[in-house]
C-alpha positions in Angstrom: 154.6 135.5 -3.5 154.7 138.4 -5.9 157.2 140.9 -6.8 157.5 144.2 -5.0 160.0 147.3 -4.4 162.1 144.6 -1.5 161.6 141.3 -3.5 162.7 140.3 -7.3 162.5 137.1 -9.3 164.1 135.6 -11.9 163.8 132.5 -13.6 167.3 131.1 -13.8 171.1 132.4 -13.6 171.0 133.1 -17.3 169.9 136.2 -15.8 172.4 137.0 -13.5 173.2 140.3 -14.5 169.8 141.5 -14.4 169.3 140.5 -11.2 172.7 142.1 -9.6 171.4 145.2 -11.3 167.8 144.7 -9.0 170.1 144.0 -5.4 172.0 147.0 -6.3 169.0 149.2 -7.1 167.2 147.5 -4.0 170.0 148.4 -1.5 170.1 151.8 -2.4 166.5 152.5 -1.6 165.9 150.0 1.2 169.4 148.8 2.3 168.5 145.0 2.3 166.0 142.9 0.1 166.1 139.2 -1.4 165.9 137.8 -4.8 165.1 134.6 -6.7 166.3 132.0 -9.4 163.7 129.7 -10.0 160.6 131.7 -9.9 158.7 133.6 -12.5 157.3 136.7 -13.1 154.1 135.8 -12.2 155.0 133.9 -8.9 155.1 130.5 -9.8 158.1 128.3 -9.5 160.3 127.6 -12.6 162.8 124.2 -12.5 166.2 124.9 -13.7 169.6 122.9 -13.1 171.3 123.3 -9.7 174.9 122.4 -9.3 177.4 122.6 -7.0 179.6 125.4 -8.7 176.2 127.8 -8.9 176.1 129.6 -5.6 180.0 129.8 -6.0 179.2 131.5 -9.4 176.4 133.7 -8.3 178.6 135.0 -5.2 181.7 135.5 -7.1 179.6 137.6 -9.8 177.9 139.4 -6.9 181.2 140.1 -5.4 182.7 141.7 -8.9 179.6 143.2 -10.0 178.4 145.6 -6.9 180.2 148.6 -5.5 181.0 148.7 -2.6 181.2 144.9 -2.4 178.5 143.3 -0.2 178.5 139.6 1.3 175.0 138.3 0.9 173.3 134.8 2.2 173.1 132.0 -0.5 171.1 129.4 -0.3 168.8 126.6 -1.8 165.2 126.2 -0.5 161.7 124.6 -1.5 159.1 126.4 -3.6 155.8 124.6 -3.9 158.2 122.0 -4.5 160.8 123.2 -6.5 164.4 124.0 -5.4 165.1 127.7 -6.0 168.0 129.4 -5.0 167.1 132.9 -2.1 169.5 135.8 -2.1 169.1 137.7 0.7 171.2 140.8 0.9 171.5 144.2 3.1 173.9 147.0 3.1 174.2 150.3 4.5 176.9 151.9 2.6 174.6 153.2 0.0 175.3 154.1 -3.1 175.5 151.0 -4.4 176.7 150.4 -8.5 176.2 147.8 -10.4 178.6 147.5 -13.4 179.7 150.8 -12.7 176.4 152.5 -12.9 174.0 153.5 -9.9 170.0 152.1 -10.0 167.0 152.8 -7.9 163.9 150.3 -7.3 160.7 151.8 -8.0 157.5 149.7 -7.4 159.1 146.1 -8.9 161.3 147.9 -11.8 165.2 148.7 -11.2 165.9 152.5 -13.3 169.3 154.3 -13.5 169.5 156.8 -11.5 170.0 160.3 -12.4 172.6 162.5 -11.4 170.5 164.8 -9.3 168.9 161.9 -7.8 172.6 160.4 -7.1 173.6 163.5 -5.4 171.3 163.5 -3.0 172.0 160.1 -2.3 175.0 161.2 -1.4 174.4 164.5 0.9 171.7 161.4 2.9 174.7 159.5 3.8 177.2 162.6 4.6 174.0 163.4 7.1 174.2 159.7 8.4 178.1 159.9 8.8 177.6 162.3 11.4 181.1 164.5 10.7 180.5 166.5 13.9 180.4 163.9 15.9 183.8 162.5 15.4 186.3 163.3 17.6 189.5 165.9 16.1 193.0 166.0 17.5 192.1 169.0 19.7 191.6 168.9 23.2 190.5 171.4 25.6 193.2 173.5 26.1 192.9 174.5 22.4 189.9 175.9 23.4 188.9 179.7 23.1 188.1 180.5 25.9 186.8 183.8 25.4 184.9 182.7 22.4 183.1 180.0 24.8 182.3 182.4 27.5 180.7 184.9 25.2 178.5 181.9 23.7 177.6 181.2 27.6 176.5 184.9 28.6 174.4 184.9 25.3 173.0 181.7 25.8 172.0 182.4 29.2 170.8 185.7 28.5 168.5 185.0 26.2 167.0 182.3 28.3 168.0 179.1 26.0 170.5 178.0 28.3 170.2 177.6 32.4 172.1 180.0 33.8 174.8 178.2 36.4 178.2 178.6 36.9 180.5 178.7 33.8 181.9 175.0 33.7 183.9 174.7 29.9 184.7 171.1 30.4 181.1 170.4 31.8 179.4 172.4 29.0 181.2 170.9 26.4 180.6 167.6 27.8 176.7 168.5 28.0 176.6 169.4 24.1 178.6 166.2 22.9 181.6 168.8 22.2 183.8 166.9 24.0 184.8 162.9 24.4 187.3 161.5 25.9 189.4 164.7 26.5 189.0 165.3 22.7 186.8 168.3 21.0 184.5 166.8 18.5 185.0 168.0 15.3 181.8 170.6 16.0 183.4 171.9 19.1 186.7 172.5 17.1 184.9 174.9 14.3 182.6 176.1 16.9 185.2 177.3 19.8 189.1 176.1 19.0 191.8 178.4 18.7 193.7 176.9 16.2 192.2 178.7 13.5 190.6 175.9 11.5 188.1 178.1 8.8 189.3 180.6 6.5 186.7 183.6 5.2 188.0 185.3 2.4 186.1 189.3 2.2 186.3 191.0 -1.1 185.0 194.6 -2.5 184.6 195.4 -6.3 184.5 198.2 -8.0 181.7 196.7 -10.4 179.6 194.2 -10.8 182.4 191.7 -12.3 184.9 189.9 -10.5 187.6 192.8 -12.2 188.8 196.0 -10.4 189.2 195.0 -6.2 188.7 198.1 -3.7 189.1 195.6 -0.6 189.9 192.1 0.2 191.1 190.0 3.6 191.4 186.3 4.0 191.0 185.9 7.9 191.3 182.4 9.9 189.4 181.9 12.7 186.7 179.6 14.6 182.5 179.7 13.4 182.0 182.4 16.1 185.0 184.8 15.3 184.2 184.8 11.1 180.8 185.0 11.6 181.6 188.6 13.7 184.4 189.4 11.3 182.1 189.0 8.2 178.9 191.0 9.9 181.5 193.8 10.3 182.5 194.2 7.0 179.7 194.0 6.1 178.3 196.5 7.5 181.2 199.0 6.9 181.1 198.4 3.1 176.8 198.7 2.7 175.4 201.9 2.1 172.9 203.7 4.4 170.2 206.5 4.3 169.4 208.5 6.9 165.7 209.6 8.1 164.5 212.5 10.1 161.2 212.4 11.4 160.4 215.6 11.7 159.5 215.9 15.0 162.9 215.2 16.9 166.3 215.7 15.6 167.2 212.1 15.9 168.1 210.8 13.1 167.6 206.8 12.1 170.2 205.3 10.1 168.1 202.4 7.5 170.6 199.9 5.9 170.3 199.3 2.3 169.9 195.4 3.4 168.6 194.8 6.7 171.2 193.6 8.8 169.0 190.8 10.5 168.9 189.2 6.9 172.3 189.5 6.4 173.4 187.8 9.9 171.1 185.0 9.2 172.7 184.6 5.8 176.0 184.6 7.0 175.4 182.4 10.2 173.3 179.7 7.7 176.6 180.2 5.7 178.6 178.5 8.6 176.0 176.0 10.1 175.3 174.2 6.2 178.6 174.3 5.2 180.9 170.9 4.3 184.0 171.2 6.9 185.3 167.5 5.5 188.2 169.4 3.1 189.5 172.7 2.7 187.0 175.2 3.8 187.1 178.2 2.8 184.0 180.8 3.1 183.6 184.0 1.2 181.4 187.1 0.8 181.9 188.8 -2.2 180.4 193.0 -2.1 179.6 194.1 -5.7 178.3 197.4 -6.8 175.3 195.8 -7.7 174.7 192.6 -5.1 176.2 191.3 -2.1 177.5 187.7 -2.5 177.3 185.0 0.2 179.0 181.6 -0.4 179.8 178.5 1.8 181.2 175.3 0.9 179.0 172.4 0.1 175.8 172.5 -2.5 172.4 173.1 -0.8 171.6 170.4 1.3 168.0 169.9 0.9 165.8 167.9 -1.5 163.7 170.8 -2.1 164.6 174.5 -3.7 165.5 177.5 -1.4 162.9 179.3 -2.7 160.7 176.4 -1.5 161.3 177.6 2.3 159.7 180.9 1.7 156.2 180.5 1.6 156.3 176.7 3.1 156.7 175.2 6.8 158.9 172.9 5.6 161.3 171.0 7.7 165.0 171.2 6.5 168.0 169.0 6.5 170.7 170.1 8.7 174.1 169.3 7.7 175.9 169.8 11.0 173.4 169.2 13.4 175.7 169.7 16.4 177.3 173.0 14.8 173.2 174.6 14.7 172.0 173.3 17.8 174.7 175.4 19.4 174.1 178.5 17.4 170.5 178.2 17.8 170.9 178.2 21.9 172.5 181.7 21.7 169.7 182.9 19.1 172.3 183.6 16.2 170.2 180.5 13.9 166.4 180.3 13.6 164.8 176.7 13.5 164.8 174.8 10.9 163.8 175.8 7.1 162.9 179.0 8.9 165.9 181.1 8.6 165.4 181.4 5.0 161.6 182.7 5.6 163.0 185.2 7.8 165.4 186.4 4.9 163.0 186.5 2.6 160.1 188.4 4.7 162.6 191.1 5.6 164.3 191.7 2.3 160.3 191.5 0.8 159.8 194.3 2.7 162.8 196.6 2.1 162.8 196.2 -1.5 165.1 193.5 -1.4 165.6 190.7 -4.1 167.0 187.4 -2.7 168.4 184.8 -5.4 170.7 181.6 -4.7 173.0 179.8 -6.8 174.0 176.3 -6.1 176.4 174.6 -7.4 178.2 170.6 -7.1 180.5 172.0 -4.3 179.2 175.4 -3.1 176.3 177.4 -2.4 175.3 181.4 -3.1 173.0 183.5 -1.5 173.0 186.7 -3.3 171.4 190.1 -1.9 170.4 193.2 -4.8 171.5 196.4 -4.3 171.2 199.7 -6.4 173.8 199.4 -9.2 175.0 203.6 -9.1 177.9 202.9 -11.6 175.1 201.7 -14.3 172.6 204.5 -13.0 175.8 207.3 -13.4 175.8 207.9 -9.7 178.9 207.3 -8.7 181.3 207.9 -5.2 177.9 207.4 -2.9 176.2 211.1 -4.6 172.8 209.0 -4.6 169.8 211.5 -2.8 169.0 209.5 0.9 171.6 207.1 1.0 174.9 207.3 3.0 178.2 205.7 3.7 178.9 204.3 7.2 181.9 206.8 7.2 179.9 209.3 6.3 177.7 208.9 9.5 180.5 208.9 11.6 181.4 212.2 10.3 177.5 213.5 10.6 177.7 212.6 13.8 180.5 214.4 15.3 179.4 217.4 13.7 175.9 216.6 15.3 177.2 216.6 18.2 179.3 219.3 17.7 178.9 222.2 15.5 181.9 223.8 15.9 184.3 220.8 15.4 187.3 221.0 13.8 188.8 219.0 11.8 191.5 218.0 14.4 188.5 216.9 17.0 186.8 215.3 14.0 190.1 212.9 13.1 190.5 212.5 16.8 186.6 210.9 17.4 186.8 209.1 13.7 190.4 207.8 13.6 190.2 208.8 10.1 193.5 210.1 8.0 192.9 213.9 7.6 192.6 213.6 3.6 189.9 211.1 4.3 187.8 213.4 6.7 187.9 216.1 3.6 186.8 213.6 1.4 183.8 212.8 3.4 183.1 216.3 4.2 182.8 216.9 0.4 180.2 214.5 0.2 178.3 215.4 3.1 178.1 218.9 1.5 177.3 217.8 -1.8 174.1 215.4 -0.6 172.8 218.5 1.2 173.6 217.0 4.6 175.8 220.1 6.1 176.4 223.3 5.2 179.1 226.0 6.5 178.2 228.9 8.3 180.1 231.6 8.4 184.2 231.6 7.6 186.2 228.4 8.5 187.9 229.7 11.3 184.8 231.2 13.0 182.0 229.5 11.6 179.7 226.7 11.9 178.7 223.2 10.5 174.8 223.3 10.3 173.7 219.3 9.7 170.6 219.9 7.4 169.3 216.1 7.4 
């Protein structure tokens, strides 16, 4: 016999502490293994006195030494003649500690772990807990229905999902949503009513966390914050607008391309940690837009890893993706973060991450106009969402009063002359003629 990565010897229980170290270091990178009093380094059997009291001693000190305590088999057998004493051990509720401190076997030496390498020992077993697949206090009548319906016209729509007629309690069942009359955790963040997620939205002024502009806390299920989040979004980016030249259609270009952004915020929901108080949160600076879910990054590798690489991903609510996926809202595996990064590449865009112990950032640049002087939107080709609302009316209608304009805008009538004073200024409409009689001529 020889030593390996399962297997350690030692040549009496003088050593005992050394060799609870190696079953501690052994479990936690194969989950079982044996060990050996009596033998050598080198293989070969070493005599040492056996009495009654040692396997008491050896399993009492195995018992206070390892964390979470483990019951291994004791026992005293021959070696080329020689009693020795076999430990064989398993475990699955990995990490183990021995004396307080957490090992790892590598080839047939036991070394501390390190605290990266401890954390990831830990997001493996949250994986292997399978949260999504225990079973809430929520039954089917705290369902959303209309939240569940829209996920089956999608679904179907797209082609991921037969198209029969809309069961909830039989598609639930189908997607392990559902047990014994009870939601599964997954199905209760994916489709309850009861509110179980909180997304907090926030505008500032600059790019510090100082002077807020906006900020709602909303409560809802995966689906409904994912909406709510896209929408604000969108009504708090800036866009240009571009004219071809050859029609009068104009094409509105965001200053991040809202695909990205979706897939940031959806990957935001499917990677999060819903074991505590969840919270979300997308933070708009002047200079970057901010997207953060609860729970570090759960992969071995780096984000930025994922953007030139095929590389298969961890999922950390497998149940929670697979349904997102069937309606098209997540992209396969390690792939959504490709697709962020390809899009943003080519719009200019830089994409950076942050990850921290209990939360991870995915951050989106964006022209800083309070550092480059250009402040209140007067940047040349870019444009507020209000401010299209506006353009369009008058596009539509270049006669419109202001009356018809607060009518198709629902905007306050000190707001509408606000925007109007922009539009003018960027060169986007002038006024022809006096304001009674006159004009609005859309230049852009």
């Amino acid at each position: 016999m020889h030593e390996d990565e399962r297997k350690e010897f030692k040549k009496t229980t003088n050593e005992l502490r050394e060799a609870i170290i190696s079953i501690a270091s052994i479990l936690n990178k194969h989950k079982y293994g044996e060990l050996f009093f009596g033998i050598k380094n080198d293989g070969t059997p070493y005599k040492f006195e056996i009495t009654d009291s040692t396997l008491r001693d050896i399993s009492r000190k195995i018992y206070e030494g390892i964390k979470p305590q483990i019951f291994p088999n004791i026992e005293i057998t021959t070696f080329k003649g020689i009693e020795v004493i076999r430990v064989e051990f398993k475990g699955e509720d990995i990490p183990y500690s021995a004396f307080g401190k957490y090992y790892i076997r590598v080839a047939d030496e036991d070394r501390e772990l390190t605290p990266k390498e401890l954390r990831n020992i830990m997001i493996a077993k949250e994986y292997e807990e399978n949260w999504c697949d225990k079973l809430s206090n929520l039954t089917i009548s705290d369902i959303k229905m209309e939240t569940l319906k829209t996920f089956y016209d999608n679904a179907t729509e797209c082609g991921r999902l037969p198209k029969i007629n809309f069961d909830p309690k039989s598609l639930l069942l189908k997607h392990n949503l559902l047990r014994n009359n009870y939601l599964t955790n997954a199905g209760a963040m994916l489709f309850s009513n009861s509110n179980p997620i909180t997304l907090k939205l926030v505008v500032f002024a600059t790019d510090k966390r100082e002077t807020i502009l906006d900020l709602k806390t909303i409560k809802g299920n995966i689906f409904d914050l994912i909406n709510e989040g896209m929408d604000f979004v969108i009504k708090n980016i800036r866009w240009r607008v571009v004219v071809d030249g050859q029609t009068i259609e104009r094409k509105e270009i965001p200053e991040i391309p809202l695909i990205a952004l979706r897939e940031a915020i959806i990957n935001c929901f499917a990677h999060a940690r819903y074991d505590g108080n969840v919270q979300h949160e997308i933070d708009i600076y002047s200079n970057r837009i901010s997207i953060i879910n609860p729970g570090s990054f759960a992969n071995d590798y780096l984000p930025t890893d994922f953007f030139e690489r095929d590389l298969k991903s961890y999922l950390r609510n497998q149940a929670i993706a697979d349904i997102l996926y069937l309606c098209k809202d997540v992209e396969t595996c390690g792939h959504g973060l490709k697709k962020i990064y390809i899009l943003c590449k080519e719009a200019n865009v830089d994409v950076s991450f942050i990850n921290n112990e209990n939360d991870f950032t995915i951050e989106f640049s964006r022209i800083d106009r309070n550092k480059s002087g250009e402040i209140n939107g007067e940047i040349n080709g870019e444009i507020s969402k209000d401010e299209i609302a506006v353009l369009n009316v008058l596009k539509d209608n270049h006669k419109a009063i202001k009356k018809e304009i607060i009518i198709k805008t629902n905007f306050s009538s000190r707001k509408i002359d606000r925007l109007i004073k922009n539009l003018k200024a960027k060169g986007l409409i002038k006024r022809i003629g006096s304001n009674k009689t006159g004009y609005w001529e859309v230049l852009k």
